[in-house]
mmCIF file as gemmi writes it, N, C-alpha and C atoms, coordinates in Angstrom:
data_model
loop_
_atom_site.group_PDB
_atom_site.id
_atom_site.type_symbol
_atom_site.label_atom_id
_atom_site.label_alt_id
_atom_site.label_comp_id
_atom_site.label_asym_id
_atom_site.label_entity_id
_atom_site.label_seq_id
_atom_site.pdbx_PDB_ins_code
_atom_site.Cartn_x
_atom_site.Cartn_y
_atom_site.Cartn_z
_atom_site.occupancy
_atom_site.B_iso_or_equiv
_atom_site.pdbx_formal_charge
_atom_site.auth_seq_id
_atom_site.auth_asym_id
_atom_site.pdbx_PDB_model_num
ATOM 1 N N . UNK Axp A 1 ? -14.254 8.782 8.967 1 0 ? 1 A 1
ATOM 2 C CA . UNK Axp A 1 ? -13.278 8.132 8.126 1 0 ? 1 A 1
ATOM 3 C C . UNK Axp A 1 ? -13.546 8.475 6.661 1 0 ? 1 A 1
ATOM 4 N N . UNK Axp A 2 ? -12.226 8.817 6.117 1 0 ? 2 A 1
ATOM 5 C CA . UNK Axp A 2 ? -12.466 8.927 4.142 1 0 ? 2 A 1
ATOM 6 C C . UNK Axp A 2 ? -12.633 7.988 3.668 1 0 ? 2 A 1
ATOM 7 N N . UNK Axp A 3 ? -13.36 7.381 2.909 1 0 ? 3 A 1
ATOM 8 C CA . UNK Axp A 3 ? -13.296 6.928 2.209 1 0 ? 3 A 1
ATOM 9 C C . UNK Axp A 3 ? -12.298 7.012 0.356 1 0 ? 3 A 1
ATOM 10 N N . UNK Axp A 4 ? -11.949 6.217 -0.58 1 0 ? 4 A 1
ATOM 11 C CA . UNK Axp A 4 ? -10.858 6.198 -1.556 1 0 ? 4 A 1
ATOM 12 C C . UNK Axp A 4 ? -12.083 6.873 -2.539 1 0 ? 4 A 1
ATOM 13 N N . UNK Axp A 5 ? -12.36 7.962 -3.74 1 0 ? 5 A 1
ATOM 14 C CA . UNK Axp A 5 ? -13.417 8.097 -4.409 1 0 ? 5 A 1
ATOM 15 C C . UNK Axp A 5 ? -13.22 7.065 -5.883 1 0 ? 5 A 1
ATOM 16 N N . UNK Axp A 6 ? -11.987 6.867 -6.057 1 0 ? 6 A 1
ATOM 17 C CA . UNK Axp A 6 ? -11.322 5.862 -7.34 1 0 ? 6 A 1
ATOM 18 C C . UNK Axp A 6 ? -10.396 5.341 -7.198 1 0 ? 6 A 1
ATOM 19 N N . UNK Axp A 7 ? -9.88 4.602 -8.112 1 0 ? 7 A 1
ATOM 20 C CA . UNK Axp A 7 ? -8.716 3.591 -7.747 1 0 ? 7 A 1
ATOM 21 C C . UNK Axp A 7 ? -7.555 4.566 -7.818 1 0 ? 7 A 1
ATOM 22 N N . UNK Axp A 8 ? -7.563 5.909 -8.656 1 0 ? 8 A 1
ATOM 23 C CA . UNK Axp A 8 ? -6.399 6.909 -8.795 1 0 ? 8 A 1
ATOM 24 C C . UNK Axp A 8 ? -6.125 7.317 -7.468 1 0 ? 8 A 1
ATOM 25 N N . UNK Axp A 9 ? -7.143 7.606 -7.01 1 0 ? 9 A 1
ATOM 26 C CA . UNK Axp A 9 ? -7.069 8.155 -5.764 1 0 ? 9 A 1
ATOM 27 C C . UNK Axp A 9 ? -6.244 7.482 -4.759 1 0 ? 9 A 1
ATOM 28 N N . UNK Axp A 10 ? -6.582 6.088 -5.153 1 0 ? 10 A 1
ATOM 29 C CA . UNK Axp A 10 ? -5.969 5.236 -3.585 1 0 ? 10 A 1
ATOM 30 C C . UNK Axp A 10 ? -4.237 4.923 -4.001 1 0 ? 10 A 1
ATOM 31 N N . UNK Axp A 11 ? -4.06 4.635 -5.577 1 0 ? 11 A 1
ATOM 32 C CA . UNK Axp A 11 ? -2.778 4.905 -5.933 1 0 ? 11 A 1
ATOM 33 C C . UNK Axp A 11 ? -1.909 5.642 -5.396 1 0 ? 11 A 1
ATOM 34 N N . UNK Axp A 12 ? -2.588 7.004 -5.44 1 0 ? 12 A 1
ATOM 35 C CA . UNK Axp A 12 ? -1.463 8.005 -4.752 1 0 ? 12 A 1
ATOM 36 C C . UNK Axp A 12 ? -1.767 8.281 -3.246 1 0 ? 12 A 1
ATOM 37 N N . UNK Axp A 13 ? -2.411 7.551 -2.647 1 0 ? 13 A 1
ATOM 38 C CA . UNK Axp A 13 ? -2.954 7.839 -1.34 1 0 ? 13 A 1
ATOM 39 C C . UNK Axp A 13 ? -1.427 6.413 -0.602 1 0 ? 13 A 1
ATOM 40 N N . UNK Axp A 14 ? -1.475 6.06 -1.118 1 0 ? 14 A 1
ATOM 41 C CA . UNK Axp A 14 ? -0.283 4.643 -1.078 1 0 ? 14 A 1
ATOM 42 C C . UNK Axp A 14 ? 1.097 5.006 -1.796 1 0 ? 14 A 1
ATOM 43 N N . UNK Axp A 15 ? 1.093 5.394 -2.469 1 0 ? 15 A 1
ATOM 44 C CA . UNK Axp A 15 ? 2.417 6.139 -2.845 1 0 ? 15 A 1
ATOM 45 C C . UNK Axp A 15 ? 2.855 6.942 -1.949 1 0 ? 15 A 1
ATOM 46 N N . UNK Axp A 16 ? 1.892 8.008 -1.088 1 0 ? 16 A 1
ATOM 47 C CA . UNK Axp A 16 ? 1.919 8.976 -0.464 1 0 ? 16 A 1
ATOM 48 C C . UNK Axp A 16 ? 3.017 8.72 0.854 1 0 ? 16 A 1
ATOM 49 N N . UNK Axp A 17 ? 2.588 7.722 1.605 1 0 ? 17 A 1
ATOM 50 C CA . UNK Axp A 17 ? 2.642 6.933 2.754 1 0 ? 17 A 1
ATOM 51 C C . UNK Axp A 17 ? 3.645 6.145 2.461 1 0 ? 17 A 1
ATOM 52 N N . UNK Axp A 18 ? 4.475 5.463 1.375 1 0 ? 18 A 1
ATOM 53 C CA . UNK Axp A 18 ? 5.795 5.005 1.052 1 0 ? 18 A 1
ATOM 54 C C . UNK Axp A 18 ? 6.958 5.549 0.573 1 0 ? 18 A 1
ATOM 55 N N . UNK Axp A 19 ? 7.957 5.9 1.79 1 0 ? 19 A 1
ATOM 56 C CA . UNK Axp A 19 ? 8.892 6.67 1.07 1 0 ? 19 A 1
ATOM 57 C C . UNK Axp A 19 ? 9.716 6.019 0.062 1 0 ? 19 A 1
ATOM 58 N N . UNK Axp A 20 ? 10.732 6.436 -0.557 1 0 ? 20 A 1
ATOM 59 C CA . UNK Axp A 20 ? 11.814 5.801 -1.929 1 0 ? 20 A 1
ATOM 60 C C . UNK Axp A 20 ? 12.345 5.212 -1.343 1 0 ? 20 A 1
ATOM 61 N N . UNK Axp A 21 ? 13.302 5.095 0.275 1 0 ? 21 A 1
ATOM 62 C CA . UNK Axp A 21 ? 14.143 4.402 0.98 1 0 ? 21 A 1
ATOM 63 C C . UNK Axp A 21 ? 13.631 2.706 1.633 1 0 ? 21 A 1
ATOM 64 N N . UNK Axp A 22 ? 12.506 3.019 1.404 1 0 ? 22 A 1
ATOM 65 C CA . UNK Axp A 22 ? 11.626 2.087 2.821 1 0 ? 22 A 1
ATOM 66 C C . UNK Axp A 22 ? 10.857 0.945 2.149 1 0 ? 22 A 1
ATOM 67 N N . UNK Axp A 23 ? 11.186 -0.353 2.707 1 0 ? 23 A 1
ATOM 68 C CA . UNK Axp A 23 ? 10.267 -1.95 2.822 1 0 ? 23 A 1
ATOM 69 C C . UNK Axp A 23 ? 9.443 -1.638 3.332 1 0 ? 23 A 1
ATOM 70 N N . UNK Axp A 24 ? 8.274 -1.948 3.069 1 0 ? 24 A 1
ATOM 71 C CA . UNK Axp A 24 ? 6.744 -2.022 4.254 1 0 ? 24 A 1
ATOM 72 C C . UNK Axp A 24 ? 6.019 -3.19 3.815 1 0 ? 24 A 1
ATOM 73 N N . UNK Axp A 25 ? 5.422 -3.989 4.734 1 0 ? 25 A 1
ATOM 74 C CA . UNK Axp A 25 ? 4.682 -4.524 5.039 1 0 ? 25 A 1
ATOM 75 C C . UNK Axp A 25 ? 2.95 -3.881 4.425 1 0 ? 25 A 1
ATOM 76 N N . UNK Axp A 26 ? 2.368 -4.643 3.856 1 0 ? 26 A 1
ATOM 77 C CA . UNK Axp A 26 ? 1.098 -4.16 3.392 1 0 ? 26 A 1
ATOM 78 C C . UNK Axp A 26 ? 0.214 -3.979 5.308 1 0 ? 26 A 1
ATOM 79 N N . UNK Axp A 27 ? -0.193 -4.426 5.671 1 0 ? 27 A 1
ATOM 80 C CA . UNK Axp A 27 ? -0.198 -3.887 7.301 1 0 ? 27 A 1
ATOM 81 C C . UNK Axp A 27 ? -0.283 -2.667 7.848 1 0 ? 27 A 1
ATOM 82 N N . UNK Axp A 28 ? 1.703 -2.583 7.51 1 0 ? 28 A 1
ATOM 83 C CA . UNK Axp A 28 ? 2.172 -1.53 8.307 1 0 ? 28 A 1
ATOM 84 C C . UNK Axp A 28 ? 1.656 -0.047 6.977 1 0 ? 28 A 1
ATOM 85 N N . UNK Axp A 29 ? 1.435 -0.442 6.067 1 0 ? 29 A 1
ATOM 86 C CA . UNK Axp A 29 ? 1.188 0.923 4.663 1 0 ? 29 A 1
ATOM 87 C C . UNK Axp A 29 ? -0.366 0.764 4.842 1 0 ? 29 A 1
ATOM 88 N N . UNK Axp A 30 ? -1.371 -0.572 5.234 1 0 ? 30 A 1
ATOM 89 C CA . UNK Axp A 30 ? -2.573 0.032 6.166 1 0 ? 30 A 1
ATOM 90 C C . UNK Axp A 30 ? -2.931 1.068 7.281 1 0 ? 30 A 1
ATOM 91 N N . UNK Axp A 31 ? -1.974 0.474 8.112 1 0 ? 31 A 1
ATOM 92 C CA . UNK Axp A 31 ? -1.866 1.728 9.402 1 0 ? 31 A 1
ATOM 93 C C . UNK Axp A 31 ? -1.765 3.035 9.254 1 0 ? 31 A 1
ATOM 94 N N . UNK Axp A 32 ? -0.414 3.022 8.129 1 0 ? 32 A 1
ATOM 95 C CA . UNK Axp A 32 ? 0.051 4.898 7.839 1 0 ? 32 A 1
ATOM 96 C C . UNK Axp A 32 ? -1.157 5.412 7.02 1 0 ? 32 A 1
ATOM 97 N N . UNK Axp A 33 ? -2.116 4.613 6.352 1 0 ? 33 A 1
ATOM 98 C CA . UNK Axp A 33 ? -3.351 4.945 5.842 1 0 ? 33 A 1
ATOM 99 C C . UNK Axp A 33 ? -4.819 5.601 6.597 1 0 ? 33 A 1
ATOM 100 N N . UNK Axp A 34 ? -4.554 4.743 8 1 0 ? 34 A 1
ATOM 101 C CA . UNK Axp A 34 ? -5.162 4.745 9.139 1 0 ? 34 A 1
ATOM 102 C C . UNK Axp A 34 ? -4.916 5.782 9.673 1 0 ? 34 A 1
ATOM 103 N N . UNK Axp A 35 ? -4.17 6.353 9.997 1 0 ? 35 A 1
ATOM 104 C CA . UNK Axp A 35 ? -3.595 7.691 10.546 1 0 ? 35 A 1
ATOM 105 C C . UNK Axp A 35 ? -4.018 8.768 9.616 1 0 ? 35 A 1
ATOM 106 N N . UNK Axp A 36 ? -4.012 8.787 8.224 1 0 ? 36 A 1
ATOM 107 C CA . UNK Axp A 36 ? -4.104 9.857 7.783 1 0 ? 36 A 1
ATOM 108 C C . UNK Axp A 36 ? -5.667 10.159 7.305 1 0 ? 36 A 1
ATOM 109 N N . UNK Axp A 37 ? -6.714 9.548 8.254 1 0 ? 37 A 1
ATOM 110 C CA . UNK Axp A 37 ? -7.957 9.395 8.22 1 0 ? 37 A 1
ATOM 111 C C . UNK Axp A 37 ? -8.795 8.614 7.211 1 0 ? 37 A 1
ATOM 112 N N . UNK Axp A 38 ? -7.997 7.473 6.459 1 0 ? 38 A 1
ATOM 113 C CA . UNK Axp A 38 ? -8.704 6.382 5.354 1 0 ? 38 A 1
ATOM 114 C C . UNK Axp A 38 ? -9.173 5.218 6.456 1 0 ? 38 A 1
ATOM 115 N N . UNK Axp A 39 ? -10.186 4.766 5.788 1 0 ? 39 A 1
ATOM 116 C CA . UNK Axp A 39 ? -10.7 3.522 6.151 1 0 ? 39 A 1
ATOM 117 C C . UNK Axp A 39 ? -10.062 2.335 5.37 1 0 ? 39 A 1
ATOM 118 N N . UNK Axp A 40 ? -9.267 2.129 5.447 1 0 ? 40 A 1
ATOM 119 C CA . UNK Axp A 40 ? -8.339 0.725 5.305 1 0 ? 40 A 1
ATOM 120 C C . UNK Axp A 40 ? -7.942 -0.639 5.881 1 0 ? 40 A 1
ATOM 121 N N . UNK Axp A 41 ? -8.433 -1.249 5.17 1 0 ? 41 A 1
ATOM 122 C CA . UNK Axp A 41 ? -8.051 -2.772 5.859 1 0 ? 41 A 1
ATOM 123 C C . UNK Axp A 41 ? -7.154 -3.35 5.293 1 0 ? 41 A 1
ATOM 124 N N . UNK Axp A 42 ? -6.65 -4.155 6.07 1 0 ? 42 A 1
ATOM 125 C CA . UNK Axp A 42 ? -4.925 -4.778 5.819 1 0 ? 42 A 1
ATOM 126 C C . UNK Axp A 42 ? -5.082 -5.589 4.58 1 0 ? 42 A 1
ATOM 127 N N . UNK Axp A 43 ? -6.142 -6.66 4.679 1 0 ? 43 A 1
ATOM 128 C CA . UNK Axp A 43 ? -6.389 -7.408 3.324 1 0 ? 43 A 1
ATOM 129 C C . UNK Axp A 43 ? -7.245 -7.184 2.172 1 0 ? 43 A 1
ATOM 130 N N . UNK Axp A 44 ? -7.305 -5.768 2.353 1 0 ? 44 A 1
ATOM 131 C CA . UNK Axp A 44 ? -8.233 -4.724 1.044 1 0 ? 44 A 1
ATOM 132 C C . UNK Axp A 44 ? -6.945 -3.991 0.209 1 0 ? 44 A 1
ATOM 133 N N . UNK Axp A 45 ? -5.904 -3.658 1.287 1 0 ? 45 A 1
ATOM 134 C CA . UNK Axp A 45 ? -4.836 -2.726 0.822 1 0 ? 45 A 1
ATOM 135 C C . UNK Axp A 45 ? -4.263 -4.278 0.297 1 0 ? 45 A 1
ATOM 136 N N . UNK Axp A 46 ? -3.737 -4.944 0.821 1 0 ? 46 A 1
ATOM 137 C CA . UNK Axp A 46 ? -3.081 -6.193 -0.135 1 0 ? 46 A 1
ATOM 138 C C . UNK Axp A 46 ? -3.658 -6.232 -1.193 1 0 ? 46 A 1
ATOM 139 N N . UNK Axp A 47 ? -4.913 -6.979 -1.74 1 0 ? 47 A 1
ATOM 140 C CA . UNK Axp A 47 ? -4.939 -7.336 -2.682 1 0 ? 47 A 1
ATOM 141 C C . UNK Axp A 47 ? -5.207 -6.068 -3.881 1 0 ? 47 A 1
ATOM 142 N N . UNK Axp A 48 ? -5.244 -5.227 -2.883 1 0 ? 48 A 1
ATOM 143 C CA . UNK Axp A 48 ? -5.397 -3.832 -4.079 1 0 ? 48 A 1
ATOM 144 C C . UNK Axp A 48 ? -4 -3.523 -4.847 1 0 ? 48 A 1
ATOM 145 N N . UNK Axp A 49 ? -2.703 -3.745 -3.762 1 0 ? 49 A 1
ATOM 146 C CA . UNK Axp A 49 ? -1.866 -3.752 -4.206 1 0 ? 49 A 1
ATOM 147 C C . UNK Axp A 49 ? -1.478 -5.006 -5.12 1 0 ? 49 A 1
ATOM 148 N N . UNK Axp A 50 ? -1.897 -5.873 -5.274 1 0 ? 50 A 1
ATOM 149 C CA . UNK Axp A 50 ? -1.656 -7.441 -6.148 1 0 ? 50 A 1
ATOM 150 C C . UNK Axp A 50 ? -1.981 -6.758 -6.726 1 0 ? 50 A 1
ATOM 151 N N . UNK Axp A 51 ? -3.607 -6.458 -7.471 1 0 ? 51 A 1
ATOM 152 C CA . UNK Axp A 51 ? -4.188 -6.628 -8.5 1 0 ? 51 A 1
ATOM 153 C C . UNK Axp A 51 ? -3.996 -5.068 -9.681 1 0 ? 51 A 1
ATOM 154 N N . UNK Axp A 52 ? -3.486 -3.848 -8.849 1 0 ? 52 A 1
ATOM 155 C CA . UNK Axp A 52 ? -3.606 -2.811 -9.76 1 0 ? 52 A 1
ATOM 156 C C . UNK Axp A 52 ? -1.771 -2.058 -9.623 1 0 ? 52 A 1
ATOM 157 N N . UNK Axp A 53 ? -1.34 -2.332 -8.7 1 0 ? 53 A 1
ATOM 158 C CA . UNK Axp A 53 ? 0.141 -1.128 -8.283 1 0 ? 53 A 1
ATOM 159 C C . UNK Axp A 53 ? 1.203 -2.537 -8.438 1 0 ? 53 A 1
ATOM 160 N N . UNK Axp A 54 ? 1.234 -3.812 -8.737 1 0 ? 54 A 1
ATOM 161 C CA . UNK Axp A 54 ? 2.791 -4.559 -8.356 1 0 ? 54 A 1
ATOM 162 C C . UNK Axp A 54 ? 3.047 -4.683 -9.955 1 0 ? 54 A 1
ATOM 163 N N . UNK Axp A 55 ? 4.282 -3.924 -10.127 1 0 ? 55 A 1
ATOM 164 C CA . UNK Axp A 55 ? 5.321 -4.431 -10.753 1 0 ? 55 A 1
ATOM 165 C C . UNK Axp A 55 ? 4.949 -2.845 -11.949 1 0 ? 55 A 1
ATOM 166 N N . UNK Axp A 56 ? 4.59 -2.009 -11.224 1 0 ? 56 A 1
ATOM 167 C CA . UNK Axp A 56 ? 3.669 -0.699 -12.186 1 0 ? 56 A 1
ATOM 168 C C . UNK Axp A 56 ? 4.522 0.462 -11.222 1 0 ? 56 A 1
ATOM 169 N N . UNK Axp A 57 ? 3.881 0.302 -10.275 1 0 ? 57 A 1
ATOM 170 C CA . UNK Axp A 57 ? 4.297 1.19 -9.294 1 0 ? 57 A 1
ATOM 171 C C . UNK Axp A 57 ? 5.164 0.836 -8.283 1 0 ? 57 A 1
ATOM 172 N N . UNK Axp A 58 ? 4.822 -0.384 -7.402 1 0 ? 58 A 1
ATOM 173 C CA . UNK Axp A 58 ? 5.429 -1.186 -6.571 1 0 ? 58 A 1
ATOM 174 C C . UNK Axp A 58 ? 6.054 -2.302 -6.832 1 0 ? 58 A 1
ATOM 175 N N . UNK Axp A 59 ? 7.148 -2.662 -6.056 1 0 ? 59 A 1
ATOM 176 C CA . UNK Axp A 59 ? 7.745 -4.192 -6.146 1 0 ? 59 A 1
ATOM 177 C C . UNK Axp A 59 ? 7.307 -4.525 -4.983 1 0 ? 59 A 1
ATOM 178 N N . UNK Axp A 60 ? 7.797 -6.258 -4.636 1 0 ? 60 A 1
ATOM 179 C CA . UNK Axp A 60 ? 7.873 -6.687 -4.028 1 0 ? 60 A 1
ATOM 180 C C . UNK Axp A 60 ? 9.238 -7.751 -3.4 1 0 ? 60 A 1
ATOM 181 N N . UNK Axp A 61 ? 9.262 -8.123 -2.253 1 0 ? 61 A 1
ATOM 182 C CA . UNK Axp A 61 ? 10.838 -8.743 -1.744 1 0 ? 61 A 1
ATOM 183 C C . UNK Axp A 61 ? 9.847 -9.32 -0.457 1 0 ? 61 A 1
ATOM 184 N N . UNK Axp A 62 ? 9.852 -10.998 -1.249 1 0 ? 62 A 1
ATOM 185 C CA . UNK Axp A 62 ? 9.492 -11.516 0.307 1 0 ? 62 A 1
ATOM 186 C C . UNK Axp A 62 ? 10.414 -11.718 1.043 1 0 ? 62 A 1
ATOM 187 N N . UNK Axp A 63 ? 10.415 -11.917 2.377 1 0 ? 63 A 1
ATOM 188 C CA . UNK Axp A 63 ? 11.227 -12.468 3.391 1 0 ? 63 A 1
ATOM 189 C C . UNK Axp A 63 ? 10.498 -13.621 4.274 1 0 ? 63 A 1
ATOM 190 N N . UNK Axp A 64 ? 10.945 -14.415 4.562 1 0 ? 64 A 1
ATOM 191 C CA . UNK Axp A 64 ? 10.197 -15.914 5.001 1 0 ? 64 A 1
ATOM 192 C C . UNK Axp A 64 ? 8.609 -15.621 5.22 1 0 ? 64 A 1
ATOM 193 N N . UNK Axp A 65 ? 8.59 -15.328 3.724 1 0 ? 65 A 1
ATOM 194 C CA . UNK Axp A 65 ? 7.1 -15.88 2.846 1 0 ? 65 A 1
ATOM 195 C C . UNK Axp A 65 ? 5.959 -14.447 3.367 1 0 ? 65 A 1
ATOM 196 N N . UNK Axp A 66 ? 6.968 -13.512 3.748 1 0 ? 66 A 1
ATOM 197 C CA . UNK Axp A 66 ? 6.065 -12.213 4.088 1 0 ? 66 A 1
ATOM 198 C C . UNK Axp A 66 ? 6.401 -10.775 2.94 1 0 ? 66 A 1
ATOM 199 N N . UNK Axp A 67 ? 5.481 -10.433 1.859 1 0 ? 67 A 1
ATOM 200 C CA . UNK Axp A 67 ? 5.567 -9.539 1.427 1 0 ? 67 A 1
ATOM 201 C C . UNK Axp A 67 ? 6.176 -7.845 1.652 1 0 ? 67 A 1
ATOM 202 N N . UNK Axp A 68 ? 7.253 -7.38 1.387 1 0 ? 68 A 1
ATOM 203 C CA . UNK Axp A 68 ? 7.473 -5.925 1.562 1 0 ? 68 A 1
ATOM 204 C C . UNK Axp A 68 ? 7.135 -5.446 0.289 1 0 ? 68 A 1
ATOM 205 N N . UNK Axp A 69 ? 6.831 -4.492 0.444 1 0 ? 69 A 1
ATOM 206 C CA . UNK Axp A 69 ? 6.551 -3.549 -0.746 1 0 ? 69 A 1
ATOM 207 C C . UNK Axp A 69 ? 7.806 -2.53 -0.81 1 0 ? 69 A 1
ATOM 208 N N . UNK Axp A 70 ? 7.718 -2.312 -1.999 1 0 ? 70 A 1
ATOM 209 C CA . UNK Axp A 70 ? 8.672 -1.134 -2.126 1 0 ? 70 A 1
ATOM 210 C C . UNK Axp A 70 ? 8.349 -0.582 -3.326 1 0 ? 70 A 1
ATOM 211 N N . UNK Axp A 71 ? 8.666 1.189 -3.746 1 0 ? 71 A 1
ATOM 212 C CA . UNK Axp A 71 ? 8.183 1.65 -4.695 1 0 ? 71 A 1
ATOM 213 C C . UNK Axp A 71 ? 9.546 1.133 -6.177 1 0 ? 71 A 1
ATOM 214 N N . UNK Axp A 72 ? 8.781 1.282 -7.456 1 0 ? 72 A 1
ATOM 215 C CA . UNK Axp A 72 ? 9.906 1.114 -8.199 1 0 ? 72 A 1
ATOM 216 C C . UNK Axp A 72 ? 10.707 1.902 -8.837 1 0 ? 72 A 1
């Protein structure tokens, strides 16, 4: 498994994996992370996305109280 070497890195490693059209679930943008050989966890990729990519890179649109992401 890869590991992220910086936070740049994981930026575009998550950008990568979200197309312009598409809602995702922090989860489901774990998994497509998972596949492309990162070591990712569902509530590592969340709060990574809170604390450095929302409202920069990503939005958000809850739906009964569940986060989608989307790029901006």
């Amino acid at each position: 498994m890869k590991k992220f070497g910086n936070t740049a890195n994981k930026i575009k490693a998550i950008l990568n994996v979200v197309d312009s059209d598409e809602k995702l679930k922090g989860r489901d943008i774990a998994n497509r992370l998972k596949t492309q050989g990162y070591d990712a966890r569902d509530g590592n990729i969340n709060m990574f996305i809170y604390h450095y990519m929302l409202y920069k890179y990503l939005d958000r649109e809850r739906v009964n109280g569940i986060n989608y992401y989307y790029p901006v």
